[in-house]
Structures are given as C-alpha cells and as structure tokens.
C-alpha positions in Angstrom: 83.3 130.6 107.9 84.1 126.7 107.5 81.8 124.6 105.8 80.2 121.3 108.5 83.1 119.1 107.1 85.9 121.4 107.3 84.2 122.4 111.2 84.4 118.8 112.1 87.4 117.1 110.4 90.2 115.7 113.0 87.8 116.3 116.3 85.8 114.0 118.2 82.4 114.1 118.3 80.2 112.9 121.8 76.6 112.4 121.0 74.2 111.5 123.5 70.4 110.1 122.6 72.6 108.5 119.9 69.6 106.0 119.9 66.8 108.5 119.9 65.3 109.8 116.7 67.3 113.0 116.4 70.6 111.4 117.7 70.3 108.7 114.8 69.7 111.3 112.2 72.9 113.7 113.7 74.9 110.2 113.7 73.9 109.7 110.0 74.4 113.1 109.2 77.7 113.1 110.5 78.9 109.3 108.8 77.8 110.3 105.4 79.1 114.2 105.7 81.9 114.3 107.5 84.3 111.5 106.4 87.4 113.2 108.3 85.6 113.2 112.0 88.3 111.8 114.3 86.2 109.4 116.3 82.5 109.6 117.6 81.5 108.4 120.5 77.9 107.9 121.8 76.3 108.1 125.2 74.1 105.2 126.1 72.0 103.5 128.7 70.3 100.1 129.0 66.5 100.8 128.5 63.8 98.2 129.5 64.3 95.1 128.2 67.1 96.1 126.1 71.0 96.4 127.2 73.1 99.3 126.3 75.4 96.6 123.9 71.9 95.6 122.3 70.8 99.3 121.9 73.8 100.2 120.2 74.0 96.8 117.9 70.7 97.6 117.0 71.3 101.3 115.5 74.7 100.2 113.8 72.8 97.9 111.7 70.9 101.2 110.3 74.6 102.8 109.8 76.5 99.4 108.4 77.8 100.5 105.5 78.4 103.6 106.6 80.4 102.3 109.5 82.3 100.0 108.0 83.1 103.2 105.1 84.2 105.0 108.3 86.4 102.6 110.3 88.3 102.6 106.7 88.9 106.0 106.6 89.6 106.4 110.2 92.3 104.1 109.7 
C-alpha cells in the first residue's frame, strides 16, 4: 500500500469547502505533506459580504509560506 505522498504525487487534487474548517486543515495537510501534488484546485463561492477572490485571499494568507514553498516545487 502507498504511503499519502506516494498516493498523491503527480495528481490533481479538487477540494471543495476549501474555506471551511475541515477543507483548510485537508489543504494544509496536503501543502506541508505532499510536496509532489500536481496542482490543487479549490471549489468556491462568494458568501455574504465576502467575494469568492476575497474568500480565497483570505485562507492563502494562513498557507503563505507554504504556497509560495509549493508554486516552487510545482515549477
């Protein structure tokens, strides 16, 4: 049986509720675990008061340096 990493490197990954509790902790999970992921790609809708751009700004600030770790090795 593969181990998460080995499961998950080269694929793409779609995660919705990427802003929710659970999707933030699956999207953190999967930055700081699985460093060979293809690409992920979160689901996302405008909420009250907020826009789906905003939403999403506002969780990438949680992930920075993991993000910006990522787009390297995505590269």
């Amino acid at each position: 049986m593969a181990s998460i990493p080995e499961y998950y490197a080269g694929k793409s990954v779609l995660i919705t509720g990427a802003t929710g509790f659970m999707g933030k902790v699956l999207v953190e999970k999967l930055l700081r675990s699985c460093p060979d992921v293809k690409a992920l790609y979160i689901l996302v809708r405008p909420k009250a008061g907020q826009s789906m751009k905003q939403r999403v700004s506002d969780m990438m600030k949680l992930f920075e340096a993991y993000c910006i770790i990522f787009y390297f090795l995505s590269n």
